[in-house]
N, C-alpha and C positions, 0 to 999 in steps of 0.2 A: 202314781198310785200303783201298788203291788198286787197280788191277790195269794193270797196265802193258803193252800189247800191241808185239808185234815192229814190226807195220802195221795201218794200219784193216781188212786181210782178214781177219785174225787174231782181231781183236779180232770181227768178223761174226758169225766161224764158231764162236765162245766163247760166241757169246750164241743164235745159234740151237741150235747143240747141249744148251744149258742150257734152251731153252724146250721142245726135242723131250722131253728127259726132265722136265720139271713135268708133275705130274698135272695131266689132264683137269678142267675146272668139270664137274661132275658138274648133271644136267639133270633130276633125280630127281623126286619128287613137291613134296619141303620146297623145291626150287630154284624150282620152275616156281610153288609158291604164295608163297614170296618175293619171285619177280617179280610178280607178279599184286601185291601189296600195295604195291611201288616203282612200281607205273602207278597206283594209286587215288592214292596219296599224294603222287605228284611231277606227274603228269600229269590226274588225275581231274576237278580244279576244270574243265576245259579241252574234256579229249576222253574219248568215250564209251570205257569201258577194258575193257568188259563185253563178253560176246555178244550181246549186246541192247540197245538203248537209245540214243538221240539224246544228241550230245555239248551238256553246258553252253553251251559258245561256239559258237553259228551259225558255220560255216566252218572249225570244227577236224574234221578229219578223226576217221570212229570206229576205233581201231585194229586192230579186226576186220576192216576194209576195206583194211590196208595193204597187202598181198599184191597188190594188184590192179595197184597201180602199180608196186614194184619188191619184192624180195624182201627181206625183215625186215633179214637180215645186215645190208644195206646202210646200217643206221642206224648201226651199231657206231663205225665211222670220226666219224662225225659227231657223235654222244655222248660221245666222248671227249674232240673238239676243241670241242665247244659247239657246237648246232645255229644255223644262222643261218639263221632262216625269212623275214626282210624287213620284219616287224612287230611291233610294242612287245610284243606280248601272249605272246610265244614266248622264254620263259626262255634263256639260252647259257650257263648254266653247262656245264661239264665233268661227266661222271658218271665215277666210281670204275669200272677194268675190270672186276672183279666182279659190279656193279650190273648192268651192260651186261649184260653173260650170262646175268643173271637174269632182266632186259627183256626179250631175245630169246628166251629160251628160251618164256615165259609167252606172249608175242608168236605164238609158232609155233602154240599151243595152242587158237587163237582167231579164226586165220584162215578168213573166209567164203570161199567161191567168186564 
């Protein structure tokens, strides 16, 4: 099945309306520790994922520290599209939205000052 819109505003306003009513990613305990296990698992080898602790890779940032330089959210976009960090060792795959949320949410829980 297609949906076939009057004009591109139309078609906008069908999809933000449809995104105002999808439930919320809930941030809950089981969300925030399923992120917490998509940063050991996708990012661990790399960067420290913990509250504590020196990352594997000299020069990978600890993500308890990322808050310092721009605020978490701001990964989102870029996780989606595939990070491009400038160097071999920084994977660009695409992450699942889902995932994302998960990331960030565990992300928020972890942040030093």
């Amino acid at each position: 099945m297609s949906l076939i819109f009057p004009s591109p505003t139309a078609g906008l306003c069908f999809l933000l309306a449809f995104a105002a009513c999808s439930p919320a990613v809930s941030a809950g305990p089981s969300h925030i520790t399923s992120g917490q296990d998509l940063a050991i698992s996708r990012c661990g080898g790399c960067h420290a994922v913990e509250t504590t602790g020196e990352s594997p890779l000299a020069g990978a940032p600890p993500f308890r520290a990322l808050a310092r330089n721009y605020p978490v959210e701001n990964l989102e976009e870029a996780l989606a599209e595939g990070i491009f960090a400038g160097h071999p060792d920084m994977p660009d795959d695409p992450w699942e939205p889902a995932d994302i949320q998960r990331l960030i949410a565990y992300l928020k829980t972890i942040q030093t000052p």
